[in-house]
ZALOMAR-281651 format. One line per 3 residues: their letters; for each residue x, y, z of N, C-alpha, C. Coordinates in steps of 0.02 Angstrom, whole numbers. Layout:
a = X/Y/Z/X/Y/Z/X/Y/Z  ...
end
This chain:
xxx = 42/-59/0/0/0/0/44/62/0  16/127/-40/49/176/-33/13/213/8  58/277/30/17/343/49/54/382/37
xxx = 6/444/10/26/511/-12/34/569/4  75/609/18/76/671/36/109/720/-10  86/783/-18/129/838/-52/204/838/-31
xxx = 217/861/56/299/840/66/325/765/27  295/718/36/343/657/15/362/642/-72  352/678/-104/357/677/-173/328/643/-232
xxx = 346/630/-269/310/569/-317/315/497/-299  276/457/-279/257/392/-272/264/362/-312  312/279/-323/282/236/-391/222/201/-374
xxx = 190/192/-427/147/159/-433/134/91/-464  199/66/-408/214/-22/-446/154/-69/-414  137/-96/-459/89/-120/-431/25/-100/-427
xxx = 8/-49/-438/-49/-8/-440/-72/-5/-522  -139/-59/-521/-142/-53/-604/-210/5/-617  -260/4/-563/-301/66/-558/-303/113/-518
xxx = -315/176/-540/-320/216/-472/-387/272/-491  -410/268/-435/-466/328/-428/-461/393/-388  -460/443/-429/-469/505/-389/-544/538/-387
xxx = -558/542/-331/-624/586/-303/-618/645/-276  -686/682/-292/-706/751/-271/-732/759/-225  -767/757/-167/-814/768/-115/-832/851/-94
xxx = -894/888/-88/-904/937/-58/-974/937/-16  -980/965/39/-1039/1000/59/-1088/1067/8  -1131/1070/-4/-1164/1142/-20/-1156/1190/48
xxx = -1157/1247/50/-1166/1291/106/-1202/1363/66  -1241/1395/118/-1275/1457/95/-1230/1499/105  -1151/1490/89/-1096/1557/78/-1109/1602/137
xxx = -1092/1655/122/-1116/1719/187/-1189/1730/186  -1250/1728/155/-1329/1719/139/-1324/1681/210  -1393/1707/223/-1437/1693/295/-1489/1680/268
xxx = -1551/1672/336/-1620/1657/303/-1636/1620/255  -1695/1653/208/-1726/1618/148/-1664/1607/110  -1644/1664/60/-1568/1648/38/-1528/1606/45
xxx = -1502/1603/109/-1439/1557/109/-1482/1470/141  -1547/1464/141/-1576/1402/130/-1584/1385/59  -1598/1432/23/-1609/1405/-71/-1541/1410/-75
xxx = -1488/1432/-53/-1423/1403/-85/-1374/1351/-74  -1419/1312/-1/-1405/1255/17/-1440/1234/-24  -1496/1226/-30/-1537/1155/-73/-1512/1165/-137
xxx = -1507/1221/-185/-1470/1235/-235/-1401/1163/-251  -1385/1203/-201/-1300/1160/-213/-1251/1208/-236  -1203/1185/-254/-1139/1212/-301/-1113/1165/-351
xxx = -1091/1200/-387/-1047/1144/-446/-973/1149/-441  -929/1080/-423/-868/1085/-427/-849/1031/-493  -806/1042/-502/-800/982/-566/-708/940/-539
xxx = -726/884/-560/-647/861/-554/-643/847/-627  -575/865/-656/-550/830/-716/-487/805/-737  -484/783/-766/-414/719/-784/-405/749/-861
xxx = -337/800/-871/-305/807/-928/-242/768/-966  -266/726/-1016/-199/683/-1009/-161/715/-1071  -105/722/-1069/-53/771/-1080/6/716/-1146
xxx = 37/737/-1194/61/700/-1219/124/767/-1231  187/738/-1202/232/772/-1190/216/854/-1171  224/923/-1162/184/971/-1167/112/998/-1180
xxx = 66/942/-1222/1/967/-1240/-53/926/-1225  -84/964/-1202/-166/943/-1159/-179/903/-1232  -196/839/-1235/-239/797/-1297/-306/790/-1275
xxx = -340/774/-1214/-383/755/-1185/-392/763/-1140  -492/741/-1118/-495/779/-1060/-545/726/-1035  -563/707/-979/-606/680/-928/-649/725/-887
xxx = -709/731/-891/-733/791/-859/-766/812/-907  -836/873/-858/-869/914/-883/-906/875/-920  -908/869/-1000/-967/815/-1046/-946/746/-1063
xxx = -868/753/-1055/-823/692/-1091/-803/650/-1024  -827/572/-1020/-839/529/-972/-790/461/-1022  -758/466/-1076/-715/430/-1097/-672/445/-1153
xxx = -646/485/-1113/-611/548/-1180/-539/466/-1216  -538/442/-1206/-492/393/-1246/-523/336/-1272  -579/333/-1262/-625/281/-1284/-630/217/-1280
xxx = -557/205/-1260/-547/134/-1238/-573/109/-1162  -586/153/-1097/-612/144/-1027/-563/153/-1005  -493/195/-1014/-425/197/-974/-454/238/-928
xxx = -494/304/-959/-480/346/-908/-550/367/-905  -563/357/-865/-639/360/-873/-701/423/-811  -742/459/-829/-756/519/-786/-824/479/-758
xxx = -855/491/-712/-914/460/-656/-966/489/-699  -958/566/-716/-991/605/-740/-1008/667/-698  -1054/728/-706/-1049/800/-669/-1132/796/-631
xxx = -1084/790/-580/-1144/823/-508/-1130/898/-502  -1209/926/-518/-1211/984/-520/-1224/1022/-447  -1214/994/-381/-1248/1008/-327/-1189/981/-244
xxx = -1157/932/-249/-1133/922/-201/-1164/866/-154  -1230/867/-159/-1254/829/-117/-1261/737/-121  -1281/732/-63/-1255/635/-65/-1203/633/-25
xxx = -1171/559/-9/-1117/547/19/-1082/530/-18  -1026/515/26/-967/493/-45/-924/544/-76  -906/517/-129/-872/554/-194/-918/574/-225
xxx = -946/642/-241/-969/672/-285/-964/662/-351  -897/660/-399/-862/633/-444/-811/613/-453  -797/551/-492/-729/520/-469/-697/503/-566
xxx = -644/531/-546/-618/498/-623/-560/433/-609  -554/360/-660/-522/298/-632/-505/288/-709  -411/268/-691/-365/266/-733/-349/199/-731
xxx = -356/161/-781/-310/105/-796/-255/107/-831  -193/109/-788/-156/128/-816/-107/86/-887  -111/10/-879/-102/-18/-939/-151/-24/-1007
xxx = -195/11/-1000/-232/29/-1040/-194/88/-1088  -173/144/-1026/-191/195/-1074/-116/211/-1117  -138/252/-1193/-106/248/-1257/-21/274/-1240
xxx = 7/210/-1283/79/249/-1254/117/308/-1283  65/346/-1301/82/433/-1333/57/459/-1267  28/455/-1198/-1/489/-1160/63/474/-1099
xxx = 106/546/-1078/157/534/-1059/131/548/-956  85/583/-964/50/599/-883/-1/643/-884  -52/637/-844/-120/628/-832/-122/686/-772
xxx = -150/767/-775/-147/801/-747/-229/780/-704  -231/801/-633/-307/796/-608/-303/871/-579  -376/895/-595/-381/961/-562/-459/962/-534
xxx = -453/1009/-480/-527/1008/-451/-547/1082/-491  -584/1109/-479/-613/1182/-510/-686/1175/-484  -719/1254/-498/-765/1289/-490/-762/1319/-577
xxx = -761/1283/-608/-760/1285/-667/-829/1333/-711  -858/1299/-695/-946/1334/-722/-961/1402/-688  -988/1462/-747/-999/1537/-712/-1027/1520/-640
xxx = -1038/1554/-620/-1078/1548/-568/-1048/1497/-499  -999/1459/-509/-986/1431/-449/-927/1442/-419  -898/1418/-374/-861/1435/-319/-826/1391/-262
xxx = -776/1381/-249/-761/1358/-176/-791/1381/-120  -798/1449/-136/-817/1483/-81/-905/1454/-54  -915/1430/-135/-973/1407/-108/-1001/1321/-88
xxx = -951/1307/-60/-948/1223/-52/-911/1245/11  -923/1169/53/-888/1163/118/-845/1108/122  -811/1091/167/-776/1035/173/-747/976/95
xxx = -712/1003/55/-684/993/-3/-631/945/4  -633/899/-6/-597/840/-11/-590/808/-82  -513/771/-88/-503/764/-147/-475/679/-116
xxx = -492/631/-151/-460/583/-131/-426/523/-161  -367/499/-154/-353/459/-194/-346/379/-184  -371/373/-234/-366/275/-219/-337/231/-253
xxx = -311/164/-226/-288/113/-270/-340/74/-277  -389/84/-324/-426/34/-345/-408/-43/-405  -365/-50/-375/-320/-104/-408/-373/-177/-390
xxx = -388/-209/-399/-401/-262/-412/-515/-274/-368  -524/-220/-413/-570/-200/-387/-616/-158/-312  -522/-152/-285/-532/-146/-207/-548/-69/-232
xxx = -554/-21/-149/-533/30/-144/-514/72/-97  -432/53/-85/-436/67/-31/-383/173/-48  -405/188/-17/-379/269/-3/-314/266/21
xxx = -269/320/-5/-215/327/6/-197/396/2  -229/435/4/-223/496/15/-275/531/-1  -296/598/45/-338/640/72/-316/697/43
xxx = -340/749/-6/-321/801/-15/-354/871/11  -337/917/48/-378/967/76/-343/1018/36  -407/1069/-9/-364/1134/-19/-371/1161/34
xxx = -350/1219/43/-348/1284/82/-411/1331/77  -452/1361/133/-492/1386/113/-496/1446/122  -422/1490/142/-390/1543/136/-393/1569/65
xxx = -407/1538/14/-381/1524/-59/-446/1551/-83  -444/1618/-131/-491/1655/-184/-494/1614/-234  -442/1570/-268/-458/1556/-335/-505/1499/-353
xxx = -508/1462/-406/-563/1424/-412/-550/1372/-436  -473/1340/-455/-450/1273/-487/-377/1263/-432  -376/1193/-421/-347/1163/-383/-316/1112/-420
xxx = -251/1121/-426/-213/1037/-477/-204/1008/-439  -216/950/-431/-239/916/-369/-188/871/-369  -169/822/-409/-108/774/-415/-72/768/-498
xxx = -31/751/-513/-20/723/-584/19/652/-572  -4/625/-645/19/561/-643/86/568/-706  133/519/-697/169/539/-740/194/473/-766
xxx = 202/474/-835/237/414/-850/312/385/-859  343/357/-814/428/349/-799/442/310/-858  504/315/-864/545/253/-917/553/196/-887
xxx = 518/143/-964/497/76/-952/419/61/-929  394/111/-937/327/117/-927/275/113/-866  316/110/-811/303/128/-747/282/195/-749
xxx = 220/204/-666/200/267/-665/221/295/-598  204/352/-584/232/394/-518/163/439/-528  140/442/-454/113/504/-439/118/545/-396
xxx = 116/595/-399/152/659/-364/89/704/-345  75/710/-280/9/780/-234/35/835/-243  15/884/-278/28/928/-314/-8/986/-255
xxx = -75/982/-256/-124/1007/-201/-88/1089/-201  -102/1123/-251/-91/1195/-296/-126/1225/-319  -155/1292/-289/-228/1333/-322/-204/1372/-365
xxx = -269/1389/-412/-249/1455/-445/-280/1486/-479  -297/1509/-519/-364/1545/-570/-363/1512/-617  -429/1515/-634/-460/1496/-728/-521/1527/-737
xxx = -505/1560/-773/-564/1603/-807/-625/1542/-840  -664/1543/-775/-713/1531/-796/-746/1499/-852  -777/1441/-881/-809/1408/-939/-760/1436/-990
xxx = -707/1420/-979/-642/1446/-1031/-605/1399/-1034  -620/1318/-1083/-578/1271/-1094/-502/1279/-1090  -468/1329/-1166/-407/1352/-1138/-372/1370/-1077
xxx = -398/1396/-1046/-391/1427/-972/-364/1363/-940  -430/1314/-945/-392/1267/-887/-363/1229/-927  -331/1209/-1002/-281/1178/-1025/-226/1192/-994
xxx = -231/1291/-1008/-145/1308/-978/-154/1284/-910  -192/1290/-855/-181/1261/-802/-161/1246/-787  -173/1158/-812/-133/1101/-814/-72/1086/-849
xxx = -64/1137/-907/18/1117/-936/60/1164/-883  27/1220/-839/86/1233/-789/98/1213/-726  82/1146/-724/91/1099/-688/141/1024/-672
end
């Protein structure tokens, strides 16, 4: 078993033929009281997790938002978009097989965001990002990601996966905020290539 932390660096991932990363949030009525900040609990918020897989420098693909098998083969595959937060669990989870996926795809960026106008960290509570070895159908967690909620911006690179020589992988907790303009695909490409 592994475990992950930002201090401890990139992890191999010998042995690890799947892994799942999850999103989790609360809704909260933000600073809104009263009527207000009850319709913006039941409301919800929208956070999105997505998986950019990267082929030397350039975003090729994406997991997330509409695309739930951006390689078509089931390597990398998106849960799909909860628009609200609510439920238990993982909200959305994207799961990588990693001998699956194409050997032009050199590492697999994951980012959380507030991607869609209108949403926010600010407007979600307790934000958890989590990672798993779902290797042999199990799933067991190996790391907990908390952003900061000191933090204005609205995308979080949450981990990257990377592909070593000989075709082994490493993943590395990145757990790094920063801006993206909003329903602006480009935006969060560069994101993730400055990552």
């Amino acid at each position: 078993m592994i475990t992950l932390t930002k201090e401890d660096g990139p992890a191999d991932l010998d042995g690890v033929t799947h892994l799942s990363i999850g999103v989790s949030w609360d809704p909260t009525s933000g600073s809104s009281g009263g009527v207000m900040g009850a319709l913006r609990r039941k409301q919800g918020t929208d956070l999105d997790l997505i998986a950019i897989a990267m082929q030397g420098a350039d975003p090729v693909r994406l997991a997330g938002l509409d695309s739930l098998d951006p390689l078509g083969n089931g390597s990398m595959v998106h849960s799909g978009d909860n628009q609200t937060g609510k439920g238990d669990g993982d909200d959305e989870t994207v799961t990588v097989e990693f001998a699956r996926i194409p050997q032009n795809i050199t590492a697999i960026v994951f980012i959380a965001a507030a991607f869609k106008k209108g949403s926010s960290f600010q407007k979600a509570r307790n934000v958890s990002i989590k990672v798993y070895d779902a290797t042999g159908g199990s799933s067991q967690q190996v790391a907990d990601i908390w952003p900061s909620m000191l933090s204005t911006d609205n995308g979080c690179a949450v981990a990257k996966a990377v592909r070593a020589p000989g075709g082994s992988w490493k993943l590395e907790v990145i757990n790094t905020t920063g801006k993206i303009k909003q329903g602006d695909e480009v935006a969060l490409m560069r994101f993730a290539v400055s990552k």
